[in-house]
mmCIF file as Biopython writes it, N, C-alpha, C and O atoms, coordinates in Angstrom:
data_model
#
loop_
_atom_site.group_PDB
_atom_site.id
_atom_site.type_symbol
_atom_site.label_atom_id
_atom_site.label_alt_id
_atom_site.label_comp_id
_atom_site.label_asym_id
_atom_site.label_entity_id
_atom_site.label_seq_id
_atom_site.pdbx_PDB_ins_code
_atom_site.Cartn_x
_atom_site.Cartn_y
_atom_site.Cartn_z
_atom_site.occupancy
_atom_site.B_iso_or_equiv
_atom_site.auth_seq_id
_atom_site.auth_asym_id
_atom_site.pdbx_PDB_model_num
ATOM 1   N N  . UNK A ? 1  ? 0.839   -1.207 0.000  1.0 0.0 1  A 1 
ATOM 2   C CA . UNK A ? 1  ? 0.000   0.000  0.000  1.0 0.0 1  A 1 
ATOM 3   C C  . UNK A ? 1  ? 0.869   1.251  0.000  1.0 0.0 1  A 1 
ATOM 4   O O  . UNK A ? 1  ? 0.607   2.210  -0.726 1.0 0.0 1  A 1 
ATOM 5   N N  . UNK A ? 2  ? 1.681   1.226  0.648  1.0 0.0 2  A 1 
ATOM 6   C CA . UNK A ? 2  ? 3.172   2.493  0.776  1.0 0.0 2  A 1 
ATOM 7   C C  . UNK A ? 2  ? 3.240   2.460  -0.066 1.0 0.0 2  A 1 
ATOM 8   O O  . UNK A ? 2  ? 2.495   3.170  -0.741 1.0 0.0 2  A 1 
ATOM 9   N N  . UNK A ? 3  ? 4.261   1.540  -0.733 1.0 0.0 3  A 1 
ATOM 10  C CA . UNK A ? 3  ? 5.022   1.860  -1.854 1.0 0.0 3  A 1 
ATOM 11  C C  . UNK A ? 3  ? 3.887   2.396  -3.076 1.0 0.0 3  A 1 
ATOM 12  O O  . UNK A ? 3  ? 4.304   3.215  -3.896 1.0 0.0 3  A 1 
ATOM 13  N N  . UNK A ? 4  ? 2.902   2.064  -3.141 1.0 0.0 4  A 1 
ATOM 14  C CA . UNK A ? 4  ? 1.719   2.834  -4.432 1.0 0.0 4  A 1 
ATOM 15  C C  . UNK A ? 4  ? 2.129   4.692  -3.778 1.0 0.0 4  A 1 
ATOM 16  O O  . UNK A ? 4  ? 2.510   5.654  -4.444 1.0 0.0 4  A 1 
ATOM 17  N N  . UNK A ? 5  ? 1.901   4.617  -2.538 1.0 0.0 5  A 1 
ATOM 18  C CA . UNK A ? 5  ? 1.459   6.039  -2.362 1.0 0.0 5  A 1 
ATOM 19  C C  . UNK A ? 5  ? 2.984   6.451  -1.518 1.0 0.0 5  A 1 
ATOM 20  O O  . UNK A ? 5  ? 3.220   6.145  -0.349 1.0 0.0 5  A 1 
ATOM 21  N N  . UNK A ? 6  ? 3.956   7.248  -2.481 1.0 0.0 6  A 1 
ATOM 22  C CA . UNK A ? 6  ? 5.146   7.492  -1.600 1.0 0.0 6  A 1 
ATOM 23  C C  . UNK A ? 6  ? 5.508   8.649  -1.261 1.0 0.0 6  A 1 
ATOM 24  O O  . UNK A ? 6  ? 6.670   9.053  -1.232 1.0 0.0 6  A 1 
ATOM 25  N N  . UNK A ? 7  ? 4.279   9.410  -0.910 1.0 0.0 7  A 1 
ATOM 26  C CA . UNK A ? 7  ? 4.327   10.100 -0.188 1.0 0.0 7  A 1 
ATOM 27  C C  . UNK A ? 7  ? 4.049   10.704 1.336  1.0 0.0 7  A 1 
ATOM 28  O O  . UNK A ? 7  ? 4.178   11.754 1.967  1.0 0.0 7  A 1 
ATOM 29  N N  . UNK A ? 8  ? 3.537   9.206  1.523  1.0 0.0 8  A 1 
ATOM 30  C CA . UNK A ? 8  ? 3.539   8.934  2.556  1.0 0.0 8  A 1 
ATOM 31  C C  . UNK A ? 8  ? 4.745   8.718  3.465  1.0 0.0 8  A 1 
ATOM 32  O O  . UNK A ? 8  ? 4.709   9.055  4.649  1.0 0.0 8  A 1 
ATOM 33  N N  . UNK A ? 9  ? 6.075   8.015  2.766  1.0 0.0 9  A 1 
ATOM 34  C CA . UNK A ? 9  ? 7.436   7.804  3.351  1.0 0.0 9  A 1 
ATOM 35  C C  . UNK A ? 9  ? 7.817   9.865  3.370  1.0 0.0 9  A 1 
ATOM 36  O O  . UNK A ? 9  ? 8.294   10.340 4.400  1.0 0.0 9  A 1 
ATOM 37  N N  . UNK A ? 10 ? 7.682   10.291 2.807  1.0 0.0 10 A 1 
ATOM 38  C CA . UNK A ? 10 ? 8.317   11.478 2.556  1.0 0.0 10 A 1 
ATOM 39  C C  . UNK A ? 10 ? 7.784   12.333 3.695  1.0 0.0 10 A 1 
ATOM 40  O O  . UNK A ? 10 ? 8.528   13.144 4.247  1.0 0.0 10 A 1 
ATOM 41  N N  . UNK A ? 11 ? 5.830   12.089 4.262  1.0 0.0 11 A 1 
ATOM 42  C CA . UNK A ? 11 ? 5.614   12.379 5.415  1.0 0.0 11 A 1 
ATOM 43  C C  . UNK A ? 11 ? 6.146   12.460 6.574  1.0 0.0 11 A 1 
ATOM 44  O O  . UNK A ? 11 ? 6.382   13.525 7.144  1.0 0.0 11 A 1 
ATOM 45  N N  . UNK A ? 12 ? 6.439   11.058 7.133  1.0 0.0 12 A 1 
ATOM 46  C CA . UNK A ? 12 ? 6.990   10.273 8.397  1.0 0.0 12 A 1 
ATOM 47  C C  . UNK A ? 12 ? 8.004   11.119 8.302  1.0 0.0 12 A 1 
ATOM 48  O O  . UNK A ? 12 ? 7.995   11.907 9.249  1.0 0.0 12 A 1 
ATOM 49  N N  . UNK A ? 13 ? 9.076   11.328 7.387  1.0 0.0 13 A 1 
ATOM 50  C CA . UNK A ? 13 ? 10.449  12.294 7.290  1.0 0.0 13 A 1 
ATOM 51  C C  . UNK A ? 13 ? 10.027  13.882 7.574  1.0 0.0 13 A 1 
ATOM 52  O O  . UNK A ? 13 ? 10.749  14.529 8.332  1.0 0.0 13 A 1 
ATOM 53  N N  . UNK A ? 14 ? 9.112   14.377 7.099  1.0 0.0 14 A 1 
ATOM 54  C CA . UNK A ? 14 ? 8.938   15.641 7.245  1.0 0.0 14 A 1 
ATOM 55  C C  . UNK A ? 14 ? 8.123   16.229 8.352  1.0 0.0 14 A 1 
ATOM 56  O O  . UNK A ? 14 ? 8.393   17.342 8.804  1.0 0.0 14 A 1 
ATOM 57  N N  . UNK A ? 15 ? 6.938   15.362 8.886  1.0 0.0 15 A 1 
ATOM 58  C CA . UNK A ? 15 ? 5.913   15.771 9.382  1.0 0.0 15 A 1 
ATOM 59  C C  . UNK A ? 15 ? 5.855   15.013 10.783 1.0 0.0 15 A 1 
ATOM 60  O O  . UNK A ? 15 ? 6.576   14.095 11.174 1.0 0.0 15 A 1 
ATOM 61  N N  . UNK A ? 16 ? 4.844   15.622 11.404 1.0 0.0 16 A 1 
ATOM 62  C CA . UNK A ? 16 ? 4.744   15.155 13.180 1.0 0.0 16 A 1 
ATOM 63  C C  . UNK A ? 16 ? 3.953   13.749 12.855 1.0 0.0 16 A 1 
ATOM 64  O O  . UNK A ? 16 ? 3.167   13.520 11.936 1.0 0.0 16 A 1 
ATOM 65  N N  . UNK A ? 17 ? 4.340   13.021 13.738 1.0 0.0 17 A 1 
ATOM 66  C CA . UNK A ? 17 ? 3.480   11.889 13.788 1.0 0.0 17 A 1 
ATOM 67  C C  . UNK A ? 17 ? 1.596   11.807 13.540 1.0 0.0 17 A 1 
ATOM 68  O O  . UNK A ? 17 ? 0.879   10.878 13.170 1.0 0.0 17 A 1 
ATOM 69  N N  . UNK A ? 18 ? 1.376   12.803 13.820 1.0 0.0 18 A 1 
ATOM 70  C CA . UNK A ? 18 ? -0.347  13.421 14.063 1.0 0.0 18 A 1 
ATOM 71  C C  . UNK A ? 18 ? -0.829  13.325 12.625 1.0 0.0 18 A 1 
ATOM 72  O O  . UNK A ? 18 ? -1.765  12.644 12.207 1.0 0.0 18 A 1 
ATOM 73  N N  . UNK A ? 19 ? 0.203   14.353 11.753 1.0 0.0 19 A 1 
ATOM 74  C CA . UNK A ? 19 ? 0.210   14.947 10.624 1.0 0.0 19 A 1 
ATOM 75  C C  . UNK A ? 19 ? 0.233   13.728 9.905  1.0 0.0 19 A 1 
ATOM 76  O O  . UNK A ? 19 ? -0.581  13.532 9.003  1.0 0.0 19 A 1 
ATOM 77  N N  . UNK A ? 20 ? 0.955   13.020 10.169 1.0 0.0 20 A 1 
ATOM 78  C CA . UNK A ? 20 ? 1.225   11.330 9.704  1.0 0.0 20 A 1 
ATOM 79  C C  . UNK A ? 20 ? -0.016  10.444 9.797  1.0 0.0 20 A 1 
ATOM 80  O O  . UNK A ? 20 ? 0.113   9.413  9.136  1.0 0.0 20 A 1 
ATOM 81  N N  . UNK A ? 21 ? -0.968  10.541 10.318 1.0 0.0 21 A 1 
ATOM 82  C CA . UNK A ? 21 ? -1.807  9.574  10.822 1.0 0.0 21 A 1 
ATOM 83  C C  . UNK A ? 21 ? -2.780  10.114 9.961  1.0 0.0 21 A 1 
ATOM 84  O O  . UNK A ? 21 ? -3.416  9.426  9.162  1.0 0.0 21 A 1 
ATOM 85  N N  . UNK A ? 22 ? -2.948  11.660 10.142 1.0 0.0 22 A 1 
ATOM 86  C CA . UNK A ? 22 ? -3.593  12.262 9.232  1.0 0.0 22 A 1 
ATOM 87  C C  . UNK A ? 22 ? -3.988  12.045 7.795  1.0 0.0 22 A 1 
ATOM 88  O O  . UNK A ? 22 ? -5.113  11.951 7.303  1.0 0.0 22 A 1 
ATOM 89  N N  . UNK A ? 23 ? -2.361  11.968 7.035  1.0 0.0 23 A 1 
ATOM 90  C CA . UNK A ? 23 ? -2.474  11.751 5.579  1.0 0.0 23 A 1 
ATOM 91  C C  . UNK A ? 23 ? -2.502  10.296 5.507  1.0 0.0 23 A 1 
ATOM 92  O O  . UNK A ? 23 ? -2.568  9.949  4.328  1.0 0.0 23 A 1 
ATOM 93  N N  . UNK A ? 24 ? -2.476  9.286  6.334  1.0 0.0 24 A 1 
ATOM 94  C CA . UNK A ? 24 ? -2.235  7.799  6.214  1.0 0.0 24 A 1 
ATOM 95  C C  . UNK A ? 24 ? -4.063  7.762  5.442  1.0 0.0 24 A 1 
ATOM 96  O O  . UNK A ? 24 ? -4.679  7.393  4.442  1.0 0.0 24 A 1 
ATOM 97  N N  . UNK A ? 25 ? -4.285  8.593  7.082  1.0 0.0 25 A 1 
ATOM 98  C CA . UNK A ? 25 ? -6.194  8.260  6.865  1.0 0.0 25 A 1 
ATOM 99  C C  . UNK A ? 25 ? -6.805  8.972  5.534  1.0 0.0 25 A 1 
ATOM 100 O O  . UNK A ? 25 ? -7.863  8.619  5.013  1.0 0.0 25 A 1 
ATOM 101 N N  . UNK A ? 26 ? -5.994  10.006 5.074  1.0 0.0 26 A 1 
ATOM 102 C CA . UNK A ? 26 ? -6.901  10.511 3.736  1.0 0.0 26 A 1 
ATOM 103 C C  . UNK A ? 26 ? -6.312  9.508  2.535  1.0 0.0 26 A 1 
ATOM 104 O O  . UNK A ? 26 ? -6.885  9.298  1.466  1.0 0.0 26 A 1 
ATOM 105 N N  . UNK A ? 27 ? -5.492  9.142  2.807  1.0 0.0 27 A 1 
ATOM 106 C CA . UNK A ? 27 ? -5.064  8.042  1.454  1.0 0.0 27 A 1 
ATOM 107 C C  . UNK A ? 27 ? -5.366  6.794  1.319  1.0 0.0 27 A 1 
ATOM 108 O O  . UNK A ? 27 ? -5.320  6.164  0.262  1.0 0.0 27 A 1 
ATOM 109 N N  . UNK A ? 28 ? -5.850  6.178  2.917  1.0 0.0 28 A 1 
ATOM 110 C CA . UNK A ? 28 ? -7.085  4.874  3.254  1.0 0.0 28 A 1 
ATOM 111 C C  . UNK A ? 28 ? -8.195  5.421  2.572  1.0 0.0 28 A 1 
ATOM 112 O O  . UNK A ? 28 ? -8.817  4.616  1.880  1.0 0.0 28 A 1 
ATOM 113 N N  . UNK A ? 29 ? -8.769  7.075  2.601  1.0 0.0 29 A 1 
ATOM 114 C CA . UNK A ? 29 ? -10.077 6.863  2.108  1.0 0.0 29 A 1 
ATOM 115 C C  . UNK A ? 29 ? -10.212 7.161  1.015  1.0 0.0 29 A 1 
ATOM 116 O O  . UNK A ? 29 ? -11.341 7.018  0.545  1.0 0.0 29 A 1 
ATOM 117 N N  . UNK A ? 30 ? -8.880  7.822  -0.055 1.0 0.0 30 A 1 
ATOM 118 C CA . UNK A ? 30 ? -8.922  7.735  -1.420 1.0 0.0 30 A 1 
ATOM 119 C C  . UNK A ? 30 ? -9.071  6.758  -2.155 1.0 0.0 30 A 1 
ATOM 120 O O  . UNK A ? 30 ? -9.929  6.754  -3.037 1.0 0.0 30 A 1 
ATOM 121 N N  . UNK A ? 31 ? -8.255  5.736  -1.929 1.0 0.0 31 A 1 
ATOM 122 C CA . UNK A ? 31 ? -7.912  4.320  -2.007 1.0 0.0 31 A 1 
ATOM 123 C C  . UNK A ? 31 ? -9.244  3.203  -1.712 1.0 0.0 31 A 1 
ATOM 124 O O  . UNK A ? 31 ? -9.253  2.097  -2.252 1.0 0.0 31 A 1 
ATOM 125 N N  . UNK A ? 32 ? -10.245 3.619  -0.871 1.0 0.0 32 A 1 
ATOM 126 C CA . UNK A ? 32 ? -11.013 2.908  -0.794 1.0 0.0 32 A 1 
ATOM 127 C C  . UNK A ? 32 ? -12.339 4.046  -1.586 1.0 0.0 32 A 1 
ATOM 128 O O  . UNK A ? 32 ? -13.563 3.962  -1.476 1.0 0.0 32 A 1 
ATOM 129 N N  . UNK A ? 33 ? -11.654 4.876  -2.228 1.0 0.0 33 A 1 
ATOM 130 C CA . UNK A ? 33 ? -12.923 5.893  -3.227 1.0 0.0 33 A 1 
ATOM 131 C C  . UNK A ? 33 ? -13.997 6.676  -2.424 1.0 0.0 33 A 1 
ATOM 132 O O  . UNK A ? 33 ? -15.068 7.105  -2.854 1.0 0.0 33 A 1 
ATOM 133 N N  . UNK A ? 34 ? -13.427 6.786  -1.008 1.0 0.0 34 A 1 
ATOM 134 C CA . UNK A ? 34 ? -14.268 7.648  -0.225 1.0 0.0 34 A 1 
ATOM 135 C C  . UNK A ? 34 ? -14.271 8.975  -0.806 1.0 0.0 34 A 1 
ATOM 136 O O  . UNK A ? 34 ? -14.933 9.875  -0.288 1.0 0.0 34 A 1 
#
């Protein structure tokens, strides 16, 4: 699932953990076409 969306690795490096959980959850609900 990462590796499709890698911007998620580039998150974890840049961003607070919060911020992290954040974009995890908007790319679970892209991904599932929410």
């Amino acid at each position: 699932f990462v590796e499709s969306h890698p911007e998620l690795t580039n998150y974890s490096i840049k961003r607070k953990p919060e911020e992290l959980a954040l974009a995890i959850a908007a790319a679970i609900a892209a991904h599932a076409g929410l």
